[in-house]
C-alpha positions as a LaTeX table, in Angstrom:
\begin{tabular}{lrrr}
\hline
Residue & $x$ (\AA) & $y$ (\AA) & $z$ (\AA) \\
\hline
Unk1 & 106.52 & 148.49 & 122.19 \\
Unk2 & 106.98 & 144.63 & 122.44 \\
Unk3 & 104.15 & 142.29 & 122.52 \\
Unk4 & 101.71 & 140.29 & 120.93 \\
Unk5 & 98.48 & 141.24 & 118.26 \\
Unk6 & 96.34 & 138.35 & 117.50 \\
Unk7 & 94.39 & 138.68 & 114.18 \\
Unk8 & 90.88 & 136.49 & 114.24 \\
Unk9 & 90.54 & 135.60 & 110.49 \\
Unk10 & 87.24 & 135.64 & 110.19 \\
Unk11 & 85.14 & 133.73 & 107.27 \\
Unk12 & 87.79 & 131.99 & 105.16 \\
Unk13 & 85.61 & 132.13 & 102.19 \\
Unk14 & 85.65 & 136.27 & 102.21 \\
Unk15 & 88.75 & 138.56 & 101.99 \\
Unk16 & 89.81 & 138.39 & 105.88 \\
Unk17 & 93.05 & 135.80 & 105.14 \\
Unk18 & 93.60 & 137.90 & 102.34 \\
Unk19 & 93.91 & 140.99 & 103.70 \\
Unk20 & 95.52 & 140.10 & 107.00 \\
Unk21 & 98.26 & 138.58 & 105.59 \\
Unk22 & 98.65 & 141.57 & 103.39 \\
Unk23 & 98.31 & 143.86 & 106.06 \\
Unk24 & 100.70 & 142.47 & 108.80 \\
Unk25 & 103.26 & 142.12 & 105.75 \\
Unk26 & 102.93 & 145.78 & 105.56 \\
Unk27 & 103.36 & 146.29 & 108.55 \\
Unk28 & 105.86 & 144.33 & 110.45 \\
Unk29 & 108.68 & 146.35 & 108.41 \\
Unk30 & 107.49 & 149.00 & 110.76 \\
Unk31 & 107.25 & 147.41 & 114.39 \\
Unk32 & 109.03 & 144.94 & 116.88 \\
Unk33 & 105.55 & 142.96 & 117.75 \\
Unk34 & 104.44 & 139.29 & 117.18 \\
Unk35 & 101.72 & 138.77 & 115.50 \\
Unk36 & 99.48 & 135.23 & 116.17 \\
Unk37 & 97.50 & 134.66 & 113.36 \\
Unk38 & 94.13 & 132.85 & 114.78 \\
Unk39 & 92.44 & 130.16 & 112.15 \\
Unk40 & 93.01 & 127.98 & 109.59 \\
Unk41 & 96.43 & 127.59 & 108.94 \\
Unk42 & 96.78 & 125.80 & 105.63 \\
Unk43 & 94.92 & 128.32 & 104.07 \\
Unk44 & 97.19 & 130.70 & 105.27 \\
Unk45 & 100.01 & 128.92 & 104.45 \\
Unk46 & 98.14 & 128.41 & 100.61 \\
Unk47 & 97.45 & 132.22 & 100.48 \\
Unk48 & 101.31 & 133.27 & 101.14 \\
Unk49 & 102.37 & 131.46 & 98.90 \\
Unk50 & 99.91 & 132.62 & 96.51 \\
Unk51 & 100.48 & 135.65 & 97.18 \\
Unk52 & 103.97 & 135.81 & 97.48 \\
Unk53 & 104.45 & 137.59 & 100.72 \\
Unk54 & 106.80 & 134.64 & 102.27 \\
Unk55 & 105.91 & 135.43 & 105.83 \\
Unk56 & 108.11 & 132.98 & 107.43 \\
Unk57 & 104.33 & 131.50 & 109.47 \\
Unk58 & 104.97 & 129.08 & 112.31 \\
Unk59 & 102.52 & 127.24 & 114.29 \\
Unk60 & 102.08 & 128.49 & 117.53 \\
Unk61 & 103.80 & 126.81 & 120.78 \\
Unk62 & 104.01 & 129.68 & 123.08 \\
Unk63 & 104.79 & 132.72 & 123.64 \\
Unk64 & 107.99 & 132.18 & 124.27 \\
Unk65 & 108.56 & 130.77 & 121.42 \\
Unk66 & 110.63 & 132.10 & 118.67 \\
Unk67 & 109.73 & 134.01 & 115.57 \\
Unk68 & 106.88 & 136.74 & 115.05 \\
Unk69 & 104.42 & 135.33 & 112.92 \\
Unk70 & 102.54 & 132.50 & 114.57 \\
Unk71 & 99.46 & 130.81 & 113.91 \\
Unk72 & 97.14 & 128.53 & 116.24 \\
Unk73 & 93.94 & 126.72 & 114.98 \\
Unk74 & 91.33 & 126.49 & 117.25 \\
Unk75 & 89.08 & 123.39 & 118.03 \\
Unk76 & 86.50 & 123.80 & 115.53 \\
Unk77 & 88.58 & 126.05 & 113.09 \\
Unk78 & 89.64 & 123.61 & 110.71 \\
Unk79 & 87.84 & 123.52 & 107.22 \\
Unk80 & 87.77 & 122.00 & 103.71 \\
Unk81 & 89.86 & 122.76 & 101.53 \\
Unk82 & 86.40 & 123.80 & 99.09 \\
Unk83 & 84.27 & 125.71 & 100.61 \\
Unk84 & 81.42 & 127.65 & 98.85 \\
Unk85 & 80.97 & 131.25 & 99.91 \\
Unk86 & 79.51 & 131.18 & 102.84 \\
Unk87 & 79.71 & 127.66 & 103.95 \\
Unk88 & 78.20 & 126.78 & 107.25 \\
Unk89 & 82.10 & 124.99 & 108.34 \\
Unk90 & 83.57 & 128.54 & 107.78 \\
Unk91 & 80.93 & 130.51 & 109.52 \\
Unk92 & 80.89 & 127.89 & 112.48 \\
Unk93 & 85.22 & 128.26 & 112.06 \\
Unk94 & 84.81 & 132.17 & 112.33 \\
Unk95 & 83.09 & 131.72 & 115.78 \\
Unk96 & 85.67 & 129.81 & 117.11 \\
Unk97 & 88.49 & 132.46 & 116.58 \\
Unk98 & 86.80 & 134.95 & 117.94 \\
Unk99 & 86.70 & 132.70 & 121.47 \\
Unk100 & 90.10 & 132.09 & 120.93 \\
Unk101 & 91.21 & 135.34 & 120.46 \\
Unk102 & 89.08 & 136.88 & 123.48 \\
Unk103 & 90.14 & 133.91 & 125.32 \\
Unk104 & 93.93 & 134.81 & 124.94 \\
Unk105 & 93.23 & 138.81 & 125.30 \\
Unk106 & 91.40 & 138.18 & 128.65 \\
Unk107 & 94.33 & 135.57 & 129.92 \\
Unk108 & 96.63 & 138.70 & 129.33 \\
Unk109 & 98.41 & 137.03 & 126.67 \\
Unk110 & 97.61 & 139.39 & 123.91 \\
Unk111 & 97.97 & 142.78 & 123.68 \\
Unk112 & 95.18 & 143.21 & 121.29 \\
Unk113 & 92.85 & 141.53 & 119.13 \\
Unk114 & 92.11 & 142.54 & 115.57 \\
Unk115 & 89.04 & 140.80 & 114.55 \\
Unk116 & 88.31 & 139.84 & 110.16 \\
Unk117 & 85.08 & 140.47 & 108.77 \\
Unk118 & 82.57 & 137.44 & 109.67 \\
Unk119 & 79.18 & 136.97 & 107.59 \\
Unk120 & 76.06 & 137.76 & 110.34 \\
Unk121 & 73.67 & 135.52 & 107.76 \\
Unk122 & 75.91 & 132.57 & 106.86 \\
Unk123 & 76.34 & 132.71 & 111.17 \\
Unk124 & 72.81 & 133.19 & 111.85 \\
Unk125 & 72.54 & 129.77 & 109.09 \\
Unk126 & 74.89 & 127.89 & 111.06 \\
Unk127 & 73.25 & 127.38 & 113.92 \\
Unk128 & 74.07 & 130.35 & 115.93 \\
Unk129 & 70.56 & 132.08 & 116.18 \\
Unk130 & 71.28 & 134.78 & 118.65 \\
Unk131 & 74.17 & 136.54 & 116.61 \\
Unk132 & 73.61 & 140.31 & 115.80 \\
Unk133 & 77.34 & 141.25 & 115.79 \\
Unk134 & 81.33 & 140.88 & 116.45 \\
Unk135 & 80.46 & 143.70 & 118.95 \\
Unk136 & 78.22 & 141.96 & 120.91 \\
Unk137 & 79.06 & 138.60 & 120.75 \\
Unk138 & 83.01 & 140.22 & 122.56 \\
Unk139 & 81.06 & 141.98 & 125.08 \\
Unk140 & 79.13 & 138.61 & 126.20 \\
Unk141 & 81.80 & 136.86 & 126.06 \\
Unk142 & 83.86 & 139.15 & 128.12 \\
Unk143 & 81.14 & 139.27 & 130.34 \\
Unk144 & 81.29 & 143.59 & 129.37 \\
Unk145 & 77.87 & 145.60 & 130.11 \\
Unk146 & 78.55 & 148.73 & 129.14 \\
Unk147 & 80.39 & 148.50 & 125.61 \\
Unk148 & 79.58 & 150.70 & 122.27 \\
Unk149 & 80.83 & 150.97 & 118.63 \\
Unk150 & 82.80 & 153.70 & 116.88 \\
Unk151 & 84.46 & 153.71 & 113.73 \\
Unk152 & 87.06 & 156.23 & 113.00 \\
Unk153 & 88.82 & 157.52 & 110.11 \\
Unk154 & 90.27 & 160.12 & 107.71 \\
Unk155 & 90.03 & 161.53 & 104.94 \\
Unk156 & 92.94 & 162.11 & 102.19 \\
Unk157 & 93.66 & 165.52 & 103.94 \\
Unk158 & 94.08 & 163.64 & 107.10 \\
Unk159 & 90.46 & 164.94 & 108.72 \\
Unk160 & 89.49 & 162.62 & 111.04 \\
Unk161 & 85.82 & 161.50 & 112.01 \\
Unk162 & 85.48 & 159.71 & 114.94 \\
Unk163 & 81.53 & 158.38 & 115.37 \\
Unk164 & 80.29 & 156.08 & 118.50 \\
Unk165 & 76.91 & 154.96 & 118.31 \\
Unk166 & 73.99 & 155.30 & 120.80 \\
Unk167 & 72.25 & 152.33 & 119.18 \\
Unk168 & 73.67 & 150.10 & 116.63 \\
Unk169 & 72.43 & 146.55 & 114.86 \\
Unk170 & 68.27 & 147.11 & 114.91 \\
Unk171 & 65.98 & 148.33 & 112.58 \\
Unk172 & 65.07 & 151.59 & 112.20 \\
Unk173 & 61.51 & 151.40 & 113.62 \\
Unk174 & 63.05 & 150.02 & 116.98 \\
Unk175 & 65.48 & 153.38 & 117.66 \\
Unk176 & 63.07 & 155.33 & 119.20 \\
Unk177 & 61.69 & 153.04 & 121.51 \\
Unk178 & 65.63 & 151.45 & 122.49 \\
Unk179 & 67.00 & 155.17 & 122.43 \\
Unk180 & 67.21 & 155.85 & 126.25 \\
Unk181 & 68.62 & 158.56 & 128.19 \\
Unk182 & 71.06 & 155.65 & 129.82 \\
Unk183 & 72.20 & 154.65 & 126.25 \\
Unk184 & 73.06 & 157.91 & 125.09 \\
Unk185 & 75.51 & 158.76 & 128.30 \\
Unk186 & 76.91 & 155.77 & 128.05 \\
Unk187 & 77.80 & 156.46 & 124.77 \\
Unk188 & 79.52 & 159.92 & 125.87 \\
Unk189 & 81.40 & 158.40 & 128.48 \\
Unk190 & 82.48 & 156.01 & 126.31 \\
Unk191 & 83.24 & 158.70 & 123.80 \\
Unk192 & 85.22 & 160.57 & 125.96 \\
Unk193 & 87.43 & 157.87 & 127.53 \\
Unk194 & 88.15 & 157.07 & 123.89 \\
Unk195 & 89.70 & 160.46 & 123.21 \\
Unk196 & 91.87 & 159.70 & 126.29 \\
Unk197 & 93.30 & 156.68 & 125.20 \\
Unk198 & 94.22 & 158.36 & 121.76 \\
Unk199 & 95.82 & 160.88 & 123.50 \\
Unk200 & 93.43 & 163.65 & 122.10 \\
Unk201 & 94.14 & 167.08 & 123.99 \\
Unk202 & 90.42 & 167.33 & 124.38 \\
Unk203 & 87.46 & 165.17 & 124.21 \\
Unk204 & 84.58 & 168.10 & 122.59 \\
Unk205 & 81.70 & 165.92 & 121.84 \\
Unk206 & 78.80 & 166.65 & 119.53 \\
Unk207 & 75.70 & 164.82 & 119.94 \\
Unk208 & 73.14 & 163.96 & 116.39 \\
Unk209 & 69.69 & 164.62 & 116.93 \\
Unk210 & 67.65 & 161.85 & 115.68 \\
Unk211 & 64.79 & 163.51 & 113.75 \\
Unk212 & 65.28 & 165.55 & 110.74 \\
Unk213 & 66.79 & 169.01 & 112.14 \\
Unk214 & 66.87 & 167.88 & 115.35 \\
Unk215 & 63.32 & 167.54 & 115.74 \\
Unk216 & 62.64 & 170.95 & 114.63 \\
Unk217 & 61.62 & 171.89 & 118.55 \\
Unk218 & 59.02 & 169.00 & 118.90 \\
Unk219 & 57.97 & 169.16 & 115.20 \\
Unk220 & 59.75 & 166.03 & 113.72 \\
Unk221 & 59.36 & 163.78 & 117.01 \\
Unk222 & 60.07 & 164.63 & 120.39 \\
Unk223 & 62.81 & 162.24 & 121.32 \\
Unk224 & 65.27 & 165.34 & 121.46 \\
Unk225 & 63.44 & 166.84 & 123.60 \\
Unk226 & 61.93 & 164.04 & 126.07 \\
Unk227 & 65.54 & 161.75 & 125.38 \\
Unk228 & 68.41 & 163.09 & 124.05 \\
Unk229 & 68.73 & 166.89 & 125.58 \\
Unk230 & 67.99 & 166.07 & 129.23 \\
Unk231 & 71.05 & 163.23 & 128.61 \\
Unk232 & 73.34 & 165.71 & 127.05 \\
Unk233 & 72.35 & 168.10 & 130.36 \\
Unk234 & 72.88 & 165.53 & 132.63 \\
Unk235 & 76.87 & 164.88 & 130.85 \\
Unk236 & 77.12 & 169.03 & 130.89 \\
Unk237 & 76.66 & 168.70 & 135.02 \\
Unk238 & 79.31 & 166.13 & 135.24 \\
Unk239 & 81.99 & 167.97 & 133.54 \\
Unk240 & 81.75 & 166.53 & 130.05 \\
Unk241 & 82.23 & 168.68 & 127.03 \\
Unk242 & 79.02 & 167.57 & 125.56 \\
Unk243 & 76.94 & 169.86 & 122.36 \\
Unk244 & 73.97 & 169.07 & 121.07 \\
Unk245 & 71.40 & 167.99 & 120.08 \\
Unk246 & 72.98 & 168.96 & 116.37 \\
Unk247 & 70.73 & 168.12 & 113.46 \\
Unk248 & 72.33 & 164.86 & 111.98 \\
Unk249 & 73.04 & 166.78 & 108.52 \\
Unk250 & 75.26 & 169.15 & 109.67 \\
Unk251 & 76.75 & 167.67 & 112.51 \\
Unk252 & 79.38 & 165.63 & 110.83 \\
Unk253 & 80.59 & 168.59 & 108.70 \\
Unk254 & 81.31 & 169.99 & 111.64 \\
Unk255 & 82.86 & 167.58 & 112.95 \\
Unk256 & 85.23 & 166.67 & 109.81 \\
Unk257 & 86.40 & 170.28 & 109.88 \\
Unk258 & 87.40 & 169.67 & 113.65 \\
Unk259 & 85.54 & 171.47 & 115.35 \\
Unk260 & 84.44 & 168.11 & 117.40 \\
Unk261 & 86.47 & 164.96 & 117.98 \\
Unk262 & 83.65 & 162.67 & 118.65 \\
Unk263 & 80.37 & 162.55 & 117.11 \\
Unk264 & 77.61 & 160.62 & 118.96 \\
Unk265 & 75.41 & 158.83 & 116.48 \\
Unk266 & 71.57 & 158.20 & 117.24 \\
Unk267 & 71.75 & 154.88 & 115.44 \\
Unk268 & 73.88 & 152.66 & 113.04 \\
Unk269 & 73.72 & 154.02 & 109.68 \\
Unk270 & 73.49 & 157.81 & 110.84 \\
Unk271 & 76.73 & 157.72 & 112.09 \\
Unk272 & 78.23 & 155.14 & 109.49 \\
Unk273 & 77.13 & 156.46 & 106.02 \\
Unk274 & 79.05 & 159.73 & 106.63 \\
Unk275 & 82.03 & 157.73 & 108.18 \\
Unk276 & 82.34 & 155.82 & 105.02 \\
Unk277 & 81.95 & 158.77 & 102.83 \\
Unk278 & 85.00 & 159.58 & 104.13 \\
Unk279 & 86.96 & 156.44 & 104.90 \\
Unk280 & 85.45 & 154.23 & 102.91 \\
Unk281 & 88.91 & 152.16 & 102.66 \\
Unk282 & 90.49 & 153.56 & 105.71 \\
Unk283 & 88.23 & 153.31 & 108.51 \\
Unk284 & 88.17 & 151.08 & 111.79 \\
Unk285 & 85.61 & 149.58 & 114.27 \\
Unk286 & 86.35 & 149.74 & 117.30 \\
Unk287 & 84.68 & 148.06 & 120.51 \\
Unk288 & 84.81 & 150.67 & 123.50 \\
Unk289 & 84.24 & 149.50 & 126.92 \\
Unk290 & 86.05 & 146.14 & 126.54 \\
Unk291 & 88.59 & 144.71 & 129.16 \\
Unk292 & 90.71 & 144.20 & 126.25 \\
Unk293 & 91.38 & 146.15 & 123.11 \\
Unk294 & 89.81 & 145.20 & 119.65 \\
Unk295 & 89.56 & 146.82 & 116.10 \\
Unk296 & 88.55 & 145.81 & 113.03 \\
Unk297 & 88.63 & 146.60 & 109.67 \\
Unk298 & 85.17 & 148.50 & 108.13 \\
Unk299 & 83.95 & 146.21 & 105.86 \\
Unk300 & 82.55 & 142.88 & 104.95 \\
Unk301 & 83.47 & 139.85 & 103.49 \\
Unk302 & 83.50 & 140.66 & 99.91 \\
Unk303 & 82.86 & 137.15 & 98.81 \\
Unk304 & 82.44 & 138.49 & 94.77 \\
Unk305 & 86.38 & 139.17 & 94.86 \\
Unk306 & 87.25 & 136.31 & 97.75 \\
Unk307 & 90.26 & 134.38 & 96.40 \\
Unk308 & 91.62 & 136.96 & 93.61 \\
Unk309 & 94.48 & 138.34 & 95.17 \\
Unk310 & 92.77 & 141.69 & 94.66 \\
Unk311 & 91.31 & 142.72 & 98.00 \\
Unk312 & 92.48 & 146.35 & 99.51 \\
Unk313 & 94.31 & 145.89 & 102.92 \\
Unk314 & 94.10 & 149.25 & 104.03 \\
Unk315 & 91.33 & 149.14 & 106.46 \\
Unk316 & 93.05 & 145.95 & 107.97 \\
Unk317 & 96.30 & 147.88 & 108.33 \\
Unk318 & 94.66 & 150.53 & 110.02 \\
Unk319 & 92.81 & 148.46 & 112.15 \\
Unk320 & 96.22 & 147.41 & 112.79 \\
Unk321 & 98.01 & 150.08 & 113.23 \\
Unk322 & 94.96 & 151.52 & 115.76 \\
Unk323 & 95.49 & 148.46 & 118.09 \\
Unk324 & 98.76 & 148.92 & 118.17 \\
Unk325 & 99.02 & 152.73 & 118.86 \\
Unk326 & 96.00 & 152.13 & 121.87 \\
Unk327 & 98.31 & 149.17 & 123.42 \\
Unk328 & 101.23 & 151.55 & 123.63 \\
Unk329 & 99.26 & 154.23 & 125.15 \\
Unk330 & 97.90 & 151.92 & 127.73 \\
\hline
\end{tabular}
């Protein structure tokens, strides 16, 4: 494979320079690609030098250009050389590469996008009110209506868990009343398409209740009966290899021992807490239903260790390393 990954850096105050320089070092000993690196660059240039990795970085002036590790600042990218944790200029600098980077993904000039962690608050601060996520800001921008999270991983014996969500960024008191029949099979058609472009041999799918045991036939709540099982019939009719409803504290043992591939998660932290049990420095988000690809690593910022030199790349190179294998299969 030949082509292009852009890498959005995210807020320049947390770990994402850090560990994206880290990680393409890594792995560009492994690949053929060109990597655009999308922010700031004199930070970057400060952190490889800091950090010794001596990626020969060159601004970007096309795609034709040569060398393989570029880097364009967007309009509005640019920040101080101090900035607090947090700063409004960074969080205002972290929106601006992700429009880049979608930007270039939807003109067809990257391959995929890997997106840094971003801080929703210091966003939220900045001016931009109606951020909930990297998720859904993507899908506006790309204009994308029918889009869900997973997050993926696996564990040291190479087990993977593979989790899309139903519902993700709300609280907890608004699942029941945003958990719809129409959210649910979107989320196993999603689910499924995503074990084709992995190049699964199957695409079993289990499917979380969302009260304790499943609702304990109408005990618990009712949403598995009234919601969720009438969905998962509905899938069944169409040909999808859909089980459930599962109660949500078994399901992802079951799932981890392979006896599913995808796990469909009733909301955010039911499907994430057991992901990170297992891949707690390994796993990847990943936006299904985009025109373009896009993974990220499964953290946050880390502000308490931003600037060390300390920060663990591995979720970035696997975020990495996911694009990469889903723009070869496409």
């Amino acid at each position: 494979m030949t082509g292009w990954i852009g890498i959005a850096l995210g807020d320049v105050t947390g770990i994402g320079p850090e560990v994206a320089l880290k990680a393409v070092a890594a792995e560009a000993k492994k690949d053929d690609l060109r990597y655009l690196f999308i922010g700031d660059k004199d930070i970057l240039d400060g952190l490889n030098r800091k950090l010794s990795l001596d990626l020969p970085l060159k601004r970007f002036s096309g795609t034709a250009a040569d060398g393989r590790f570029s880097v364009v600042t967007p309009a509005g990218s640019s920040t101080p050389k101090k900035l607090v944790a947090g700063a409004s200029s960074a969080a205002r600098a972290s929106i601006a590469c992700l429009r880049e980077g979608a930007g270039r993904c939807l003109r067809g000039e990257l391959d995929a996008l890997v997106t840094a962690p971003v801080n929703k608050e210091s966003i939220i601060r900045a001016g931009h009110k109606d951020f909930v996520g990297q998720t859904e800001f993507l899908s506006d921008l790309a204009g994308a209506k029918r889009t869900a999270m997973m997050l993926l991983g696996h564990d040291d014996k190479d087990r993977w868990l593979r989790v899309a969500l139903a519902t993700i960024h709300i609280a907890i008191k608004s699942v029941p009343r945003r958990l719809t029949a129409a959210r649910i099979t979107l989320a196993i058609e999603l689910a499924a398409q995503s074990c084709r472009d992995l190049g699964l041999s199957r695409a079993r799918i289990a499917i979380a209740g969302l009260n304790p045991h499943a609702g304990e036939g109408g005990k618990f709540g009712d949403e598995e009966i009234k919601v969720i099982a009438p969905a998962i019939r509905s899938a069944k009719k169409r040909g999808f290899d859909v089980v459930g409803p599962l109660s949500g504290d078994t399901v992802f043992y079951y799932a981890l021992r392979g006896d599913f591939d995808v796990v469909v998660a009733m909301y955010h932290d039911q499907g994430l807490a057991p992901l990170k049990a297992v891949a707690f420095d390994s796993g990847v988000n990943w936006t299904l239903g985009l025109p373009f690809i896009r993974t990220s690593p499964d953290h946050g910022t880390a502000y308490d260790i931003a600037g060390k030199g300390i920060a663990n790349p591995s979720s970035m190179i696997a975020a990495i390393r996911l694009a990469k294998q889903l723009a070869k299969n496409r």
